[in-house]
C-alpha positions as CSV (number, residue, x, y, z in Angstrom):
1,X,-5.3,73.0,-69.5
2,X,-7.8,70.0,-69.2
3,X,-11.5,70.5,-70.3
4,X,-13.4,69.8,-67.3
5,X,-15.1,65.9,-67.9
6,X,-18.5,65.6,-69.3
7,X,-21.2,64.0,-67.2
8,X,-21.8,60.6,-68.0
9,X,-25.6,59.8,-68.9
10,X,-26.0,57.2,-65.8
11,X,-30.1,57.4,-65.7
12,X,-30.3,56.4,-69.5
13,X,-28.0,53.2,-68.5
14,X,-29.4,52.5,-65.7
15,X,-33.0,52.7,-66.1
16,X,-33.1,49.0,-67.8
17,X,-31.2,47.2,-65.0
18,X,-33.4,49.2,-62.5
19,X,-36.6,47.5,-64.1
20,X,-35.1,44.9,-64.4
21,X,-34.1,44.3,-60.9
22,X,-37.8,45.6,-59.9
23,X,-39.0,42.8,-61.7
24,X,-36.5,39.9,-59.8
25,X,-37.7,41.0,-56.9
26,X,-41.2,41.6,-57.9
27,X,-41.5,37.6,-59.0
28,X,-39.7,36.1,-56.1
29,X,-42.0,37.9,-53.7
30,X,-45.2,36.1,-56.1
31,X,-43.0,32.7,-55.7
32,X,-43.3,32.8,-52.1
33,X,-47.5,32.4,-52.4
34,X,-48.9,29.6,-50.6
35,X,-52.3,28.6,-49.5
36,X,-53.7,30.3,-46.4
37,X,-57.3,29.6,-46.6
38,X,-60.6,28.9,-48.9
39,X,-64.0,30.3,-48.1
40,X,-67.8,29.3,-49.4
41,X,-68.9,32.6,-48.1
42,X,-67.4,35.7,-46.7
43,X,-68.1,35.5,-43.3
44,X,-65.6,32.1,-43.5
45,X,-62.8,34.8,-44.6
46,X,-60.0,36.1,-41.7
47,X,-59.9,39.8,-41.1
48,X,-56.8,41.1,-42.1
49,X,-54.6,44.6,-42.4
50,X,-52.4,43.3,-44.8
51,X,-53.1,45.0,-48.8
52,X,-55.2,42.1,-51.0
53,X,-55.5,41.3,-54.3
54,X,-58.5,39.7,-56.3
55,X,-58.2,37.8,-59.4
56,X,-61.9,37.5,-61.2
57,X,-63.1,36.7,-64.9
58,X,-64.7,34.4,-66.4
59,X,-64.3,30.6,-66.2
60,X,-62.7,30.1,-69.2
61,X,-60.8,33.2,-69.4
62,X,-57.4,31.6,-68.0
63,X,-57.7,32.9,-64.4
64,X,-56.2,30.1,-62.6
65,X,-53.3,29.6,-65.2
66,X,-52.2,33.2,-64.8
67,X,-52.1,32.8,-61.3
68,X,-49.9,29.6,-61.8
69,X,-47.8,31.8,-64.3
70,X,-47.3,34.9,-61.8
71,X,-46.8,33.1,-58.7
72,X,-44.5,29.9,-61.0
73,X,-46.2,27.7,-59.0
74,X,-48.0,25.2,-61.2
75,X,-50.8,24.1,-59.1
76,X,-51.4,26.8,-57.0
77,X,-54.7,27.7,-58.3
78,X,-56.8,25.1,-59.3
79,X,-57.1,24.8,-63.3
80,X,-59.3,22.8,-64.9
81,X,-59.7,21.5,-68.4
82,X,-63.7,21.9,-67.5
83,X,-63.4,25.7,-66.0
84,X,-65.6,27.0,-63.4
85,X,-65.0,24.5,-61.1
86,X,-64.0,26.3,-58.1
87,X,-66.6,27.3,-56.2
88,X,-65.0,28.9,-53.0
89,X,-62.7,32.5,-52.5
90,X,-59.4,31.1,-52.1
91,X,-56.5,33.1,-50.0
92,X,-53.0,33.1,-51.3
93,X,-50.6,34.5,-48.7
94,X,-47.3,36.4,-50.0
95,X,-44.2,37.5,-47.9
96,X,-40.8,36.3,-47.5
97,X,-39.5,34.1,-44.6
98,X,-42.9,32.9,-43.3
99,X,-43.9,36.6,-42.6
100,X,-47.2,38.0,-45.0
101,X,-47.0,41.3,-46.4
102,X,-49.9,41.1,-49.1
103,X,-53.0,38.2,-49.8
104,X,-54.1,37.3,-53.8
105,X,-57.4,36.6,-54.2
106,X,-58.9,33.9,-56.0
107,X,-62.4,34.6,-57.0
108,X,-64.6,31.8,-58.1
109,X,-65.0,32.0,-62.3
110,X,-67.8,33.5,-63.7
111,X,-70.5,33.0,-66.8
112,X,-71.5,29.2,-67.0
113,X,-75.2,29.2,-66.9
114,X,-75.4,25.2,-66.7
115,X,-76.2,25.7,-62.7
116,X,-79.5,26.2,-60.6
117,X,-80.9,30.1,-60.3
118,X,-80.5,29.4,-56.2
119,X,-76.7,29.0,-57.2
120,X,-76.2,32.0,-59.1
121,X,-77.7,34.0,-57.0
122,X,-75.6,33.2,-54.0
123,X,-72.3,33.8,-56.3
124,X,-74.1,37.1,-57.2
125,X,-74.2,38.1,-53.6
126,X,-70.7,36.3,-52.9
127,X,-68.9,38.2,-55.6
128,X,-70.6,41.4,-55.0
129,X,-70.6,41.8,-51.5
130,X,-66.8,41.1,-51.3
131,X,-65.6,43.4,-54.2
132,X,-67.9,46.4,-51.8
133,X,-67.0,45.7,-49.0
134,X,-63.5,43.8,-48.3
135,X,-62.0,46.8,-46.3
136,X,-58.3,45.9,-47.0
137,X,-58.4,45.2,-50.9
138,X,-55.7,47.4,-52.9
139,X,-56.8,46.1,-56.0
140,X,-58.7,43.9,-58.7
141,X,-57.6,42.4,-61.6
142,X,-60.1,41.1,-64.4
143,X,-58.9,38.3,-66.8
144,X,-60.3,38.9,-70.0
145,X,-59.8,36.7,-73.5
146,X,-58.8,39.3,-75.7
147,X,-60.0,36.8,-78.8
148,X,-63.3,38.0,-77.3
149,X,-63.3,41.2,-75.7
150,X,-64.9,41.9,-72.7
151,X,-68.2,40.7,-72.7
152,X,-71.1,41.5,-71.4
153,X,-70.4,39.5,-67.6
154,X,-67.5,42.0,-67.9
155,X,-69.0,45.5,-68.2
156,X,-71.5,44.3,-65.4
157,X,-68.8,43.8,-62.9
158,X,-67.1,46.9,-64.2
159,X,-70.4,48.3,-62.6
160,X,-70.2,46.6,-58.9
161,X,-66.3,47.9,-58.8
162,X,-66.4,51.5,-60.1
163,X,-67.6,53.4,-57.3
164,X,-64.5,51.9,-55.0
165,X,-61.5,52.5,-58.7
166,X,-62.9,55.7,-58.5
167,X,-62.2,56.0,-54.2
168,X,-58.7,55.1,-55.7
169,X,-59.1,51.0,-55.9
170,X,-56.4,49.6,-58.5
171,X,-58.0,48.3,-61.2
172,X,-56.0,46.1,-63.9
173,X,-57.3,44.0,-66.7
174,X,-55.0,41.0,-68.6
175,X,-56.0,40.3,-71.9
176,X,-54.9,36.6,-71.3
177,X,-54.0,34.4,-73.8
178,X,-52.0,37.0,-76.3
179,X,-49.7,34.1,-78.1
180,X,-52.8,33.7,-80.0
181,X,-52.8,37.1,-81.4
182,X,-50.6,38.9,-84.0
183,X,-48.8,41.9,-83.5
184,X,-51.5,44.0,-85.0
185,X,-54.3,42.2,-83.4
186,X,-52.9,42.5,-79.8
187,X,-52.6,46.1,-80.3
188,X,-56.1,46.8,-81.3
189,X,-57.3,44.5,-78.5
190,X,-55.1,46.2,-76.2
191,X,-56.5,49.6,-77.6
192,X,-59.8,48.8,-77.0
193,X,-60.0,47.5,-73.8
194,X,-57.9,50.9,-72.4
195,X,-61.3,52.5,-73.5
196,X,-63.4,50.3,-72.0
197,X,-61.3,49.8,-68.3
198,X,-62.8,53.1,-66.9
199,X,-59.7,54.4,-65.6
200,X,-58.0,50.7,-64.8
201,X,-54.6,49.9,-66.5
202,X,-54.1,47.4,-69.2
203,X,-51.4,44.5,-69.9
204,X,-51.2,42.0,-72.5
205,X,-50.5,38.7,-71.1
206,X,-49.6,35.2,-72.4
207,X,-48.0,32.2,-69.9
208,X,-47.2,29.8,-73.2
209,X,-44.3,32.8,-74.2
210,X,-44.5,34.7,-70.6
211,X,-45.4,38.0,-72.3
212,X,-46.1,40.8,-69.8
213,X,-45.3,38.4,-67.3
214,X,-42.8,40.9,-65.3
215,X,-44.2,44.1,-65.8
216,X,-47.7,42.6,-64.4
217,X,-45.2,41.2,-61.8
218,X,-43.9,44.7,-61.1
219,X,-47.4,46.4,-60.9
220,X,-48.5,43.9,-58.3
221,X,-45.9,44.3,-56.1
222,X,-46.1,48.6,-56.1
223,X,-49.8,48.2,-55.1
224,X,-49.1,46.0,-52.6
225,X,-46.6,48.0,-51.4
226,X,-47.0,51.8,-52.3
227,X,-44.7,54.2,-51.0
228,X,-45.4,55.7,-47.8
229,X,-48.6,54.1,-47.6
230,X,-48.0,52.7,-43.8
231,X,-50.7,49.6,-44.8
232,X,-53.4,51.2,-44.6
233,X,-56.8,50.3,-45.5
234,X,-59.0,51.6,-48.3
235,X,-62.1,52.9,-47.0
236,X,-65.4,51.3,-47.2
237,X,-68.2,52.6,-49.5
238,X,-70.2,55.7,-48.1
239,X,-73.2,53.9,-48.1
240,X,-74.0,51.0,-45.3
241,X,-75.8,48.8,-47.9
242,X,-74.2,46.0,-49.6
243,X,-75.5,45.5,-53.3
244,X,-76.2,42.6,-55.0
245,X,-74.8,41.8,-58.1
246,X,-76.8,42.5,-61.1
247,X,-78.9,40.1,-63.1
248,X,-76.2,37.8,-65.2
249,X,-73.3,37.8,-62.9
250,X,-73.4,33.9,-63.3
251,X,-71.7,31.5,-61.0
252,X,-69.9,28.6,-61.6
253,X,-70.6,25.1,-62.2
254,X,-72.1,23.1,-60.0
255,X,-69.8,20.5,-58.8
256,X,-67.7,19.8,-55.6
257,X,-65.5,22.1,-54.8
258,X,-62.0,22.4,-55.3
């Protein structure tokens, strides 16, 4: 008489090639980005009902090149050798065959002080009132140089977003830049920036050795498309007023934009 056949252990094998399939598909949606519009102020921007999601950090804090990395486009984003240059909100548009399922968001660098007070305070308003108030943005994602940790630029925007992560915004910060760390280093940057994300998720990420490259890939595309979501919109904050950004939310340089 035959012993009846023991049940092969099909989720433990096929949990990698699932992730890793998530993560092809993940990256050839980014590879379809292209350039749909830039913007000196937010009225310039299009309405849309399609998920969005902002990149913002500081100017030197490898922004655009991440953005070159994710999408594996490299000039997508303007990068600079003298960061801060971009001075408008550019719109990446993302979808397959022509068609656009999701936006990324590229917000003008922040924390160069070599510009006139009239300047930063228009990138203080810029910045603040579209991280408030952009009705269709699923998420944010902060570039920060783990070599420095997040500075104090950082916690102040963690201020202007928190009320919307906590309304169920995703919230992400790369520590760009991780080839220059060592094992041990990276994991006590990476430690200490899970305490100070408020709730947001953390990735180590470095486009010289394409570390975290897919699983940031793979995060992207569930927020942009979350199960059973239907596309809609996060709501607005409760209150009608749009803030400005605190004292020391810098702008960029001042110089033509890009």
């Amino acid at each position: 008489m035959t012993s009846p056949s023991k049940p092969k252990p099909a989720a433990a094998k096929d949990s990698a090639p699932s992730a890793k399939s998530a993560a092809v598909t993940a990256l050839g949606w980014l590879h379809t980005a292209r350039f749909l519009t830039t913007a000196p102020q937010l009225h310039f921007l299009p309405e849309l009902d399609v998920p969005e999601i902002a990149f913002v950090g500081r100017s030197n804090a490898g922004k655009s090149t991440c953005i070159n990395t994710l999408t594996q486009q490299k000039q997508l984003a303007f990068a600079s050798k003298r960061p801060g240059r971009t001075q408008h909100i550019n719109l990446f548009a993302l979808g397959k065959q022509g068609a656009t399922d999701a936006v990324l968001t590229d917000l003008p660098g922040y924390g160069y002080a070599a510009v006139p007070k009239q300047d930063k305070i228009r990138w203080q308003q810029v910045m603040a009132n579209y991280l408030v108030s952009r009705s269709n943005l699923q998420g944010i994602v902060l570039m920060c140089d783990p070599r420095h940790g997040m500075t104090e630029l950082d916690e102040i925007l963690l201020d202007v977003i928190r009320p919307r992560v906590e309304e169920g915004l995703k919230f992400l910060v790369i520590l760009t830049k991780a080839d220059k760390l060592t094992r041990s280093e990276g994991a006590k940057a990476l430690s200490i920036a899970k305490l100070q994300a408020g709730g947001g998720q953390v990735r180590l990420f470095s486009a010289t050795k394409r570390t975290g490259l897919e699983d940031v890939a793979t995060l992207l595309w569930d927020w942009a498309h979350p199960a059973g979501a239907g596309g809609a919109s996060l709501p607005l904050p409760s209150t009608g007023a749009i803030p400005v950004a605190p004292e020391g939310l810098e702008g960029p340089e001042a110089s033509a934009p890009q």
